[in-house]
mmCIF file of the C-alpha atoms, coordinates in Angstrom:
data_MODEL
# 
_entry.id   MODEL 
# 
loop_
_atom_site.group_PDB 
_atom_site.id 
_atom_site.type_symbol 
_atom_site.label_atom_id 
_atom_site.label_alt_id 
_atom_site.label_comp_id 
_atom_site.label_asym_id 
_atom_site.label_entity_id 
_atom_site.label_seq_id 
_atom_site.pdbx_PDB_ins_code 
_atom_site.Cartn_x 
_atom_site.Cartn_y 
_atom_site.Cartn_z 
_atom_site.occupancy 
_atom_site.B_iso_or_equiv 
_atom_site.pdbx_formal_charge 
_atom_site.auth_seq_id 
_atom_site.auth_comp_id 
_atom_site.auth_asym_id 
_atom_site.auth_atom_id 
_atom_site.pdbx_PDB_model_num 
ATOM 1   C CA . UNK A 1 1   ? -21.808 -10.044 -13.794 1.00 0.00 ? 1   UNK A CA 1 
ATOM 2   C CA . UNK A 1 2   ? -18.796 -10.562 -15.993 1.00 0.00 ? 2   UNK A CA 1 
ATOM 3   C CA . UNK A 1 3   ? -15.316 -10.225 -14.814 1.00 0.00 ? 3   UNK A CA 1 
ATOM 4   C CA . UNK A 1 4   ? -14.138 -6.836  -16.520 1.00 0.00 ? 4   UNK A CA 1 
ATOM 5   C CA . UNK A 1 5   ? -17.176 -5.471  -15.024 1.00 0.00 ? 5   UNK A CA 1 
ATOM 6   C CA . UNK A 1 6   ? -16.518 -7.149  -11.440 1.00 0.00 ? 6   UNK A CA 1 
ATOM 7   C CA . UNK A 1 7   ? -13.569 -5.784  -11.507 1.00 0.00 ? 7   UNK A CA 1 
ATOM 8   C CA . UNK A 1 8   ? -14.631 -2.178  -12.567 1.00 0.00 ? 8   UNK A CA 1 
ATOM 9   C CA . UNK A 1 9   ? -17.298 -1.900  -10.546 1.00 0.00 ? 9   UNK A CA 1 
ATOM 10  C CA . UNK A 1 10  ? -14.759 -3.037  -7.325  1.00 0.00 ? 10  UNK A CA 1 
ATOM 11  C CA . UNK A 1 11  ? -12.235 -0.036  -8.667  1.00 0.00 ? 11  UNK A CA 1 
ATOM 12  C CA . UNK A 1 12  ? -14.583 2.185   -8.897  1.00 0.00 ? 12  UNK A CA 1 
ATOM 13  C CA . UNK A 1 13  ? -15.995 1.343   -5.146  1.00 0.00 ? 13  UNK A CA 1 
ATOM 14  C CA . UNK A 1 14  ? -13.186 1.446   -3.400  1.00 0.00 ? 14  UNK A CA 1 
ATOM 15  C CA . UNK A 1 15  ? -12.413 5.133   -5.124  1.00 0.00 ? 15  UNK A CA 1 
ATOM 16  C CA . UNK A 1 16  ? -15.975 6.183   -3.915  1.00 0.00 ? 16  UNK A CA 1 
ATOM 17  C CA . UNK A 1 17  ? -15.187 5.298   -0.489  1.00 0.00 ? 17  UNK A CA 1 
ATOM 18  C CA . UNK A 1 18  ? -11.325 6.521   -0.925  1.00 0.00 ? 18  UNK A CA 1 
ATOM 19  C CA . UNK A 1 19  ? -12.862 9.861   -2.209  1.00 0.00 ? 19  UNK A CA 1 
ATOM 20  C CA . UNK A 1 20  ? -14.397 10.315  1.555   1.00 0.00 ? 20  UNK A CA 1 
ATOM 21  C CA . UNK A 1 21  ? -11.264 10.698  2.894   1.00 0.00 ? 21  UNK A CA 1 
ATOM 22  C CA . UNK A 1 22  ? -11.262 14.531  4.753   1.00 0.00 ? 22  UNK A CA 1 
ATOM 23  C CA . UNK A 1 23  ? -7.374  14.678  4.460   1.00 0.00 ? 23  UNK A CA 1 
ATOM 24  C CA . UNK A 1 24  ? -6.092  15.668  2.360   1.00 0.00 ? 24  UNK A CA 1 
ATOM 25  C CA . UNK A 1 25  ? -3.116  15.746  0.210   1.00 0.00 ? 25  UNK A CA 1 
ATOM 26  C CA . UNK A 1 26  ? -1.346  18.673  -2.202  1.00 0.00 ? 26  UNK A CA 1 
ATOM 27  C CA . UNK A 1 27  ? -0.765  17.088  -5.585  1.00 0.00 ? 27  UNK A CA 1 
ATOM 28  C CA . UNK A 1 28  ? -0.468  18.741  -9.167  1.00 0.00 ? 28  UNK A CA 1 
ATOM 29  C CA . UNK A 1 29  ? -1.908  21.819  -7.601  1.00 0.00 ? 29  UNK A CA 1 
ATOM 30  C CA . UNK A 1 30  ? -4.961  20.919  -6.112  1.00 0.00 ? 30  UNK A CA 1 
ATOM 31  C CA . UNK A 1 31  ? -6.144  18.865  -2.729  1.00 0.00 ? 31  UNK A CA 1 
ATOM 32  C CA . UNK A 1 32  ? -7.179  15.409  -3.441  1.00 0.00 ? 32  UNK A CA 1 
ATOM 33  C CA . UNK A 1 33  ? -8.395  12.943  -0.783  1.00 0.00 ? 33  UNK A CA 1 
ATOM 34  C CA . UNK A 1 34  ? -5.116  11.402  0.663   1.00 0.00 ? 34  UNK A CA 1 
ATOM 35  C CA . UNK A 1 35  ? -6.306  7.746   0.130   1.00 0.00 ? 35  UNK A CA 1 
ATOM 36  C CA . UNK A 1 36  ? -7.964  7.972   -3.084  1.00 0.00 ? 36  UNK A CA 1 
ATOM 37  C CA . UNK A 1 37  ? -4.066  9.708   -4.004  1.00 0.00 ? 37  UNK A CA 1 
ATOM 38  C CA . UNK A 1 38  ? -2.428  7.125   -2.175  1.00 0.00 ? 38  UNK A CA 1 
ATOM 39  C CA . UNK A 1 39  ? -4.783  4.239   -4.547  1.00 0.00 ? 39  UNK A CA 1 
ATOM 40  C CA . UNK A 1 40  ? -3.423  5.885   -7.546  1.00 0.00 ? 40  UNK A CA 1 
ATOM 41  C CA . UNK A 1 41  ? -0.001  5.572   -7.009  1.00 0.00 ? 41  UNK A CA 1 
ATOM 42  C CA . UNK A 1 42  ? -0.160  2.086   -6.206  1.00 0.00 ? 42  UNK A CA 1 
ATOM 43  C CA . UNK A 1 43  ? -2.106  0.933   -8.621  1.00 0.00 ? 43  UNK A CA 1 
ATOM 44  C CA . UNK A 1 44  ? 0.506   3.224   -11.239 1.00 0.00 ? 44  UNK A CA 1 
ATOM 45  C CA . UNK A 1 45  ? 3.304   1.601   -9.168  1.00 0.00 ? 45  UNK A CA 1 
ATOM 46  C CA . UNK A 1 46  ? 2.019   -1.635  -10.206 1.00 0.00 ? 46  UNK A CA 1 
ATOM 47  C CA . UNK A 1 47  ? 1.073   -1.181  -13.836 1.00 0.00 ? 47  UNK A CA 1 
ATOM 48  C CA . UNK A 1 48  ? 4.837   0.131   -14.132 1.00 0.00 ? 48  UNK A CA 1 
ATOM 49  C CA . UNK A 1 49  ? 6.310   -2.734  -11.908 1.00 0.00 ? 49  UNK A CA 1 
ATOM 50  C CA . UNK A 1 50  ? 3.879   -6.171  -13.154 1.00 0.00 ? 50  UNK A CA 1 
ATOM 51  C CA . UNK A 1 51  ? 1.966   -5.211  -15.281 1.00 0.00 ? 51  UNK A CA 1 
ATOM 52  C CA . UNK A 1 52  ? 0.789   -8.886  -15.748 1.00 0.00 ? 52  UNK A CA 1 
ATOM 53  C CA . UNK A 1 53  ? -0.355  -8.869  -12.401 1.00 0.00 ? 53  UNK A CA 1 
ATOM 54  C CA . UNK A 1 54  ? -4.089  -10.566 -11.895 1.00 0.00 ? 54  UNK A CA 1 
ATOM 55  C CA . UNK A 1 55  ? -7.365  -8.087  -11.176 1.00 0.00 ? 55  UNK A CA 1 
ATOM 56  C CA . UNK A 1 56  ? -7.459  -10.109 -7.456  1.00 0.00 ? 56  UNK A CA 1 
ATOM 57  C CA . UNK A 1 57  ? -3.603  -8.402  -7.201  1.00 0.00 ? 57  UNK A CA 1 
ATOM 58  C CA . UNK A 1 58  ? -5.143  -5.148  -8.821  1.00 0.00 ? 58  UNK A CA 1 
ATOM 59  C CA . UNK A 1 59  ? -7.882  -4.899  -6.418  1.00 0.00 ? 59  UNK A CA 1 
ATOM 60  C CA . UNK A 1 60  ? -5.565  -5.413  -3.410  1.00 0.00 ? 60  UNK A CA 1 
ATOM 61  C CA . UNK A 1 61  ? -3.029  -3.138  -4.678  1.00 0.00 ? 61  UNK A CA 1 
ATOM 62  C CA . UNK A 1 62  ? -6.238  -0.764  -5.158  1.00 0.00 ? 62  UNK A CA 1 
ATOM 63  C CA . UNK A 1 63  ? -7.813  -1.034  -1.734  1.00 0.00 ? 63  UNK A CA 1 
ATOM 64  C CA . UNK A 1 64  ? -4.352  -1.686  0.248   1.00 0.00 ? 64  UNK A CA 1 
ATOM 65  C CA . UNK A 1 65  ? -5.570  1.960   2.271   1.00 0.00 ? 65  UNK A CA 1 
ATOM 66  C CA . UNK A 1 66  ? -9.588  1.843   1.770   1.00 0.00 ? 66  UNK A CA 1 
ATOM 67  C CA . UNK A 1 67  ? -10.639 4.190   4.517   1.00 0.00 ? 67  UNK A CA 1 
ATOM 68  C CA . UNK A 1 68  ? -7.711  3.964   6.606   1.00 0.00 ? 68  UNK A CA 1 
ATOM 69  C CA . UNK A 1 69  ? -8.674  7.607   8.462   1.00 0.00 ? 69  UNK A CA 1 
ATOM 70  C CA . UNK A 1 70  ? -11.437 5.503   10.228  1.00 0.00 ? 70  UNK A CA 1 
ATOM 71  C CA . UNK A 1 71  ? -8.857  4.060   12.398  1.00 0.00 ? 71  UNK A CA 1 
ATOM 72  C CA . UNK A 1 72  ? -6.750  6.981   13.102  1.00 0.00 ? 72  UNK A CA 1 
ATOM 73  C CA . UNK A 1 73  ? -3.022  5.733   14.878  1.00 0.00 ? 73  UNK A CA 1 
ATOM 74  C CA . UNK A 1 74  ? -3.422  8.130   18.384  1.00 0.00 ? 74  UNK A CA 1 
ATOM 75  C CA . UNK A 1 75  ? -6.557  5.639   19.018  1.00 0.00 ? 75  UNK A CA 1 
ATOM 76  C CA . UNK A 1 76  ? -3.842  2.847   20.010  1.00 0.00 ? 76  UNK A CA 1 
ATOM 77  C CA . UNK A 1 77  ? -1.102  3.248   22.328  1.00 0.00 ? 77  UNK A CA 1 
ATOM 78  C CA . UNK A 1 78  ? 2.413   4.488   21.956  1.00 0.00 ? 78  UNK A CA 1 
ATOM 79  C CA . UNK A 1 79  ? 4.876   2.455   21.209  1.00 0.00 ? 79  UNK A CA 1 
ATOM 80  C CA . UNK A 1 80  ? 5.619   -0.654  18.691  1.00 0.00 ? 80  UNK A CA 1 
ATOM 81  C CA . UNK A 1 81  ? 3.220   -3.028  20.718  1.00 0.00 ? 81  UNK A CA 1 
ATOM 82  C CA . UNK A 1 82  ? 0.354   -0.491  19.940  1.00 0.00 ? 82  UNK A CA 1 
ATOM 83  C CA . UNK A 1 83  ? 1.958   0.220   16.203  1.00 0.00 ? 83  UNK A CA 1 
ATOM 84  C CA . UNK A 1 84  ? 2.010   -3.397  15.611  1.00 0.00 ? 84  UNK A CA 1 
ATOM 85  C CA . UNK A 1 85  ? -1.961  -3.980  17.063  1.00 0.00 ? 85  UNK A CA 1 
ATOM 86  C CA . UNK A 1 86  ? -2.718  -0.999  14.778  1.00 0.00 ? 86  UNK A CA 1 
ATOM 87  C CA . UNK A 1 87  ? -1.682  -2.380  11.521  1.00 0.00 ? 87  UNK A CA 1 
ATOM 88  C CA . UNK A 1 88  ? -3.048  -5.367  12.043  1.00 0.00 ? 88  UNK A CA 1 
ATOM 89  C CA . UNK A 1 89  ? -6.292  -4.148  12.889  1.00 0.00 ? 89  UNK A CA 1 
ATOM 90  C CA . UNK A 1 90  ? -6.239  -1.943  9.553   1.00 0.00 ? 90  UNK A CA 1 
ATOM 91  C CA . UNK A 1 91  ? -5.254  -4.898  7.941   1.00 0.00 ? 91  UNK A CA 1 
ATOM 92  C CA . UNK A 1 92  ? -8.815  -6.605  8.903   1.00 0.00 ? 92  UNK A CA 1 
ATOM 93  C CA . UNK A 1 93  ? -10.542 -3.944  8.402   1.00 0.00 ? 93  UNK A CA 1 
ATOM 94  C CA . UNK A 1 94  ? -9.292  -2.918  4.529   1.00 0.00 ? 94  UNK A CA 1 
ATOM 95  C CA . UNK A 1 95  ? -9.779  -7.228  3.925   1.00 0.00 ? 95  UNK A CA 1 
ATOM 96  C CA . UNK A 1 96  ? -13.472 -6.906  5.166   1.00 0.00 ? 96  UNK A CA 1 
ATOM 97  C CA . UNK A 1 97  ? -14.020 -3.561  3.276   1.00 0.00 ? 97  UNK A CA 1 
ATOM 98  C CA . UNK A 1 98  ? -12.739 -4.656  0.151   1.00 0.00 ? 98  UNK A CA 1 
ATOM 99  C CA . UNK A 1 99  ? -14.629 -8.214  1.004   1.00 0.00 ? 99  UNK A CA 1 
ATOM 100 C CA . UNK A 1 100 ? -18.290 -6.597  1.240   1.00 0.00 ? 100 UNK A CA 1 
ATOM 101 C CA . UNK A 1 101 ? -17.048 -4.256  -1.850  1.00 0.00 ? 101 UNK A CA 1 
ATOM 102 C CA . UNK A 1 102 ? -16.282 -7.660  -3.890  1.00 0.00 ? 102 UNK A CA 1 
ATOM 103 C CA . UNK A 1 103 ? -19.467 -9.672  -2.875  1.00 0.00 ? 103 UNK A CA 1 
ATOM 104 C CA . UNK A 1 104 ? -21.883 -6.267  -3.958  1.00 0.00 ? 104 UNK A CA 1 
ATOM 105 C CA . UNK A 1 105 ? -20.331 -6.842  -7.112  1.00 0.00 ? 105 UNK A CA 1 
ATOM 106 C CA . UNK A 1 106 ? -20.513 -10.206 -7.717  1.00 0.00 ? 106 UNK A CA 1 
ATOM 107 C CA . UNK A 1 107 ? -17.248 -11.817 -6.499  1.00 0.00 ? 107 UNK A CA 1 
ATOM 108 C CA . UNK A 1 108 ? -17.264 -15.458 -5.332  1.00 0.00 ? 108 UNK A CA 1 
ATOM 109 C CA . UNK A 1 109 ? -16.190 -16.163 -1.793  1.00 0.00 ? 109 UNK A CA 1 
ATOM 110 C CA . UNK A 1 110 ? -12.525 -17.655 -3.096  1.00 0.00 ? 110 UNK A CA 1 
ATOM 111 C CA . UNK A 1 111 ? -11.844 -14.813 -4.949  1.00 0.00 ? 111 UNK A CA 1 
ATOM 112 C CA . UNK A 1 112 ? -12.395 -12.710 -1.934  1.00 0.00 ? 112 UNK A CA 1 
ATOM 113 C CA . UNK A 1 113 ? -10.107 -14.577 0.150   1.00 0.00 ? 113 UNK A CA 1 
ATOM 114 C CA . UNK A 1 114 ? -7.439  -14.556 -2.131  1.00 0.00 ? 114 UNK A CA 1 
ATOM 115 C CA . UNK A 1 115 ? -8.052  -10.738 -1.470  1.00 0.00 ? 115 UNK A CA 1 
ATOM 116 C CA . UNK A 1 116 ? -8.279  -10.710 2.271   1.00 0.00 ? 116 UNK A CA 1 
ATOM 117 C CA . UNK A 1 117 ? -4.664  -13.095 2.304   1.00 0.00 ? 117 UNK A CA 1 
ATOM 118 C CA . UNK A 1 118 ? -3.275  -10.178 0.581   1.00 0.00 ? 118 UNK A CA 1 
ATOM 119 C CA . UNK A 1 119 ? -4.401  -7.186  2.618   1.00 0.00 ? 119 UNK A CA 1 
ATOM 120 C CA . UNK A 1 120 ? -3.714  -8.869  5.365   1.00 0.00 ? 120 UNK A CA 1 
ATOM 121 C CA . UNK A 1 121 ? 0.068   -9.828  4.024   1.00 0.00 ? 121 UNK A CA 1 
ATOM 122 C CA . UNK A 1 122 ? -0.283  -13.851 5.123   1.00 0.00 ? 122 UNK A CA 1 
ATOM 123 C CA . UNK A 1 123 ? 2.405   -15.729 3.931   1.00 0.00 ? 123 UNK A CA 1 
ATOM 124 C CA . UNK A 1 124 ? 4.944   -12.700 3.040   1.00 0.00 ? 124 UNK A CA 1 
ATOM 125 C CA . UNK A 1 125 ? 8.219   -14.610 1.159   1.00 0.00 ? 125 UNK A CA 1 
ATOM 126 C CA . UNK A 1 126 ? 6.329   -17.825 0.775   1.00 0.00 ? 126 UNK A CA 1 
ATOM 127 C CA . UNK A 1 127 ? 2.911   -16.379 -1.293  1.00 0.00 ? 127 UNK A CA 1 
ATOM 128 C CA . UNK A 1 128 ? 4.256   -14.914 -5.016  1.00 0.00 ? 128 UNK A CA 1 
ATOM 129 C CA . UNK A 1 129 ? 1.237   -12.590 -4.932  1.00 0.00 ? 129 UNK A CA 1 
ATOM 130 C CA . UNK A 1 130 ? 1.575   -11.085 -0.873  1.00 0.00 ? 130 UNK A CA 1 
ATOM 131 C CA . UNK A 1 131 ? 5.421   -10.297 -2.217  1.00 0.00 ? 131 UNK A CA 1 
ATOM 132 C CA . UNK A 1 132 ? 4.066   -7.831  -4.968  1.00 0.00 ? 132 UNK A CA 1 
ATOM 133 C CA . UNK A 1 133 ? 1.952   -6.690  -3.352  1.00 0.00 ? 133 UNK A CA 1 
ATOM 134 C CA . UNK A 1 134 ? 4.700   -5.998  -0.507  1.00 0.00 ? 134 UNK A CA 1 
ATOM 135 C CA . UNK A 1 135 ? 6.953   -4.785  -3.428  1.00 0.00 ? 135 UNK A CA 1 
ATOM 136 C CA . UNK A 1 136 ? 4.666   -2.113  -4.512  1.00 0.00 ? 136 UNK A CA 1 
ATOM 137 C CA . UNK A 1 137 ? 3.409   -0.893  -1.247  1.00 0.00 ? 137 UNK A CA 1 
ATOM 138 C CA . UNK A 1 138 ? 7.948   -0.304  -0.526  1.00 0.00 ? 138 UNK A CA 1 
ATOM 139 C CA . UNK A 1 139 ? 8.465   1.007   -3.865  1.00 0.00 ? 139 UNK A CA 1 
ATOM 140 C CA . UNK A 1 140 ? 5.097   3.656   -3.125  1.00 0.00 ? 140 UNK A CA 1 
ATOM 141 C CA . UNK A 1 141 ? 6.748   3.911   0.037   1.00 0.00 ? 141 UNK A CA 1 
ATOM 142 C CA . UNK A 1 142 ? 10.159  5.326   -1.044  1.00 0.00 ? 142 UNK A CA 1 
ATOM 143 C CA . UNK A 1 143 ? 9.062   6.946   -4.137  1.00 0.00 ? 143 UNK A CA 1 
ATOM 144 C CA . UNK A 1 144 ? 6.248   9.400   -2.546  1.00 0.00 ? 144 UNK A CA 1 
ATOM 145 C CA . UNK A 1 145 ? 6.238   9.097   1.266   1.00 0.00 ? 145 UNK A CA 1 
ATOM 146 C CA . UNK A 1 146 ? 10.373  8.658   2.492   1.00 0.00 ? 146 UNK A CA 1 
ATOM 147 C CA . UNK A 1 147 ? 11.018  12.311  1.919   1.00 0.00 ? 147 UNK A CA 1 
ATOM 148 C CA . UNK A 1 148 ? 8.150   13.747  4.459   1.00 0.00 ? 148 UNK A CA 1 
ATOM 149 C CA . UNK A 1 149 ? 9.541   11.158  6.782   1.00 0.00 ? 149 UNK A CA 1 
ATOM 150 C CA . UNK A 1 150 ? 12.752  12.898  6.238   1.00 0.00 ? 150 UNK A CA 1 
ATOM 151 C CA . UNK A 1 151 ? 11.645  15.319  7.393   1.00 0.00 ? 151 UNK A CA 1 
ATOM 152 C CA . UNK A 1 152 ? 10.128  14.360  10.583  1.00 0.00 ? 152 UNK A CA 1 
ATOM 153 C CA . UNK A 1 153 ? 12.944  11.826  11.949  1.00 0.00 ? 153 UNK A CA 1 
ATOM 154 C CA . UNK A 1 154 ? 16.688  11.672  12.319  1.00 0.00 ? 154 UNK A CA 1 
ATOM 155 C CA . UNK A 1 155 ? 19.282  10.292  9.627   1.00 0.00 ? 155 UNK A CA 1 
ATOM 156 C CA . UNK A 1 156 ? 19.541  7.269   12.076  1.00 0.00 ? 156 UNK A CA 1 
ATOM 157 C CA . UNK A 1 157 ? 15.929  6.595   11.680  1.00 0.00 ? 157 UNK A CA 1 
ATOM 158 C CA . UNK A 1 158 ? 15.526  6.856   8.788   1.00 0.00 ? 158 UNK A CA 1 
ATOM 159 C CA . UNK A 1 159 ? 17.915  4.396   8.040   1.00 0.00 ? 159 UNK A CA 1 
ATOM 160 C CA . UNK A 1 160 ? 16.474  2.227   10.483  1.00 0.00 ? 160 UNK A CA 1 
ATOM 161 C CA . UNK A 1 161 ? 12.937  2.402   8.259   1.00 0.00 ? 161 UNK A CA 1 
ATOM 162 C CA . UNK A 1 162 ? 14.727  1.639   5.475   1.00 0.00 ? 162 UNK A CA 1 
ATOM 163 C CA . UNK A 1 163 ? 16.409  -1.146  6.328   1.00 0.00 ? 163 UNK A CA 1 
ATOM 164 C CA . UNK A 1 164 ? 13.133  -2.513  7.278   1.00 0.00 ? 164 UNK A CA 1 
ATOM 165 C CA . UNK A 1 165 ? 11.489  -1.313  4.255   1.00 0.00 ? 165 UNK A CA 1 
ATOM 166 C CA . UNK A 1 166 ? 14.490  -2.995  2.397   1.00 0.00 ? 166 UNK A CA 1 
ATOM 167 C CA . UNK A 1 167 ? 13.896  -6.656  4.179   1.00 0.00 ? 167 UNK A CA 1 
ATOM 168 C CA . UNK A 1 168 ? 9.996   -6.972  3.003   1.00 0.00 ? 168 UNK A CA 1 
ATOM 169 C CA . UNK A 1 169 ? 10.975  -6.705  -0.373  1.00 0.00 ? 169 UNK A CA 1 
ATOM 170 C CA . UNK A 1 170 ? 11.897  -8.973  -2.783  1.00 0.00 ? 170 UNK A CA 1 
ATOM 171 C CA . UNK A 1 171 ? 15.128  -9.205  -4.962  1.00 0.00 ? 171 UNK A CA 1 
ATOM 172 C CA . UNK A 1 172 ? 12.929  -7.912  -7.990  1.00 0.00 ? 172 UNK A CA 1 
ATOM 173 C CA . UNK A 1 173 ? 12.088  -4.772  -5.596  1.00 0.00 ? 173 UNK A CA 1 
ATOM 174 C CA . UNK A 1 174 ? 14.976  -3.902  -4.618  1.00 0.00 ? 174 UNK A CA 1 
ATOM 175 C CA . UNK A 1 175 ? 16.253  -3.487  -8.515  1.00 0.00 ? 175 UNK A CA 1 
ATOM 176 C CA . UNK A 1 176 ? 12.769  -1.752  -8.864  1.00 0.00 ? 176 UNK A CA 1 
ATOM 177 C CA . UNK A 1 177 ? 13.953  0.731   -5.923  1.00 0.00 ? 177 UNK A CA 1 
ATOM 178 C CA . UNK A 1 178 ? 17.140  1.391   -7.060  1.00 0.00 ? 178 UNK A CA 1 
ATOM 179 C CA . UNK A 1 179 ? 16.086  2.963   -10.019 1.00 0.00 ? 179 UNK A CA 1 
ATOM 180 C CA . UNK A 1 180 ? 13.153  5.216   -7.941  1.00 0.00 ? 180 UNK A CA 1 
ATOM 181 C CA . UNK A 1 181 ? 13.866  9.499   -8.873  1.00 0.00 ? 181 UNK A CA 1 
ATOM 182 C CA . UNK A 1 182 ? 14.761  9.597   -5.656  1.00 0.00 ? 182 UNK A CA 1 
ATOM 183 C CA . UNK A 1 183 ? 16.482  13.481  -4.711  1.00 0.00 ? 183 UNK A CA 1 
ATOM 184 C CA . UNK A 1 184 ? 20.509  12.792  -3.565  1.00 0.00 ? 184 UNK A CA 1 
ATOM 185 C CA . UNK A 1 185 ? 19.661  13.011  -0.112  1.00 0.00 ? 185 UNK A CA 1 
ATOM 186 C CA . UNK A 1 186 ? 17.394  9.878   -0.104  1.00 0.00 ? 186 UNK A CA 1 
ATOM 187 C CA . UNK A 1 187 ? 19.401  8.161   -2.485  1.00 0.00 ? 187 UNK A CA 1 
ATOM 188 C CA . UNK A 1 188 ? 22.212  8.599   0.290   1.00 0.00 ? 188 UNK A CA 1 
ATOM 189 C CA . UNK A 1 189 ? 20.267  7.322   2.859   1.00 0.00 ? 189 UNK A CA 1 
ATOM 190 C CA . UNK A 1 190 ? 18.934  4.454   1.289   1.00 0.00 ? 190 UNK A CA 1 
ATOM 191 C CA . UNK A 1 191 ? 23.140  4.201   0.579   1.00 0.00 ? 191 UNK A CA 1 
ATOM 192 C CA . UNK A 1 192 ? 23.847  3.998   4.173   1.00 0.00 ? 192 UNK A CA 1 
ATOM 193 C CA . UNK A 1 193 ? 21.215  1.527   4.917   1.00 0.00 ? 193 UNK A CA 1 
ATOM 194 C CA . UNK A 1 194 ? 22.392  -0.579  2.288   1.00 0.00 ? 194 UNK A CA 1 
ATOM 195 C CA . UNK A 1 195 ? 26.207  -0.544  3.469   1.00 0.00 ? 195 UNK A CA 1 
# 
């Protein structure tokens, strides 16, 4: 199979299984599957932010949430030991997904552990490719997903997140994320974090 058609046949994959998703999202008017949503705005995130970016970073950027609802956060403890074992089981699970999606189409087995590296964020500050992917899954982040956290936590915390948020990104990011349409109140926030 050629490459362009590899790499179609991955996108479109990962949207089939994305497009299971039974929660769902408000957007433009309509409900659409929160992680098909959620692989739309990454992967315009991306065409906005490096556009020269490989298909391998395309496809991880793509599949960064492949079926996340099958490993729902109240089936791990409370608490960051439990947050952390979460996300790092997710992390295994969207590199194997993506993995089996990649070899159905025709990937060879470097190419799809380039992919797994990235989903699983090995090497974050020391591999080029992990950092934008990183980048873009911050600049998502703030863009579409800070204000219902807003919401939900105090100014404190929120500051808290962002400051973490901040520290995975790179230098490039952070100009990215300064120039997010970001309302006044998160753009104060982000402000306090950065003081």
């Amino acid at each position: 199979m050629e490459t362009q058609a590899a790499f179609t046949a991955v996108i479109q994959q990962i949207d089939q299984a994305n497009q299971q998703d039974p929660n769902t999202e408000l957007h433009q008017g309509r409900d659409v599957p929160r992680e098909l949503l959620y692989s739309q705005r990454m992967t315009a995130r991306l065409a906005t932010f490096a556009p020269e970016a490989s298909d391998l970073v395309r496809i991880a950027v793509h599949a960064q949430h492949i079926q996340r609802w099958k490993i729902p956060r109240q089936d791990y403890p409370l608490g960051r030991a439990g947050y952390k074992r979460w996300r790092t089981d997710l992390a295994r699970f969207h590199a194997a997904t993506t993995g089996d999606i990649m070899a159905a189409a025709g990937y060879d087995t470097d190419a799809i552990e380039q992919v797994k590296t990235l989903l699983q964020k090995k090497q974050l500050k020391r591999n080029a490719q992990v950092q934008l992917l990183e980048d873009v899954v911050c600049l998502v982040f703030l863009e579409h997903y800070l204000a219902d956290f807003a919401k939900k936590h105090s100014p404190e915390k929120l500051v808290d997140i962002i400051k973490k948020t901040w520290h995975k990104m790179s230098e490039r990011g952070h100009q990215a994320a300064l120039q997010l349409p970001l309302s006044a109140h998160l753009s104060a926030l982000i402000d306090k974090a950065l003081a």
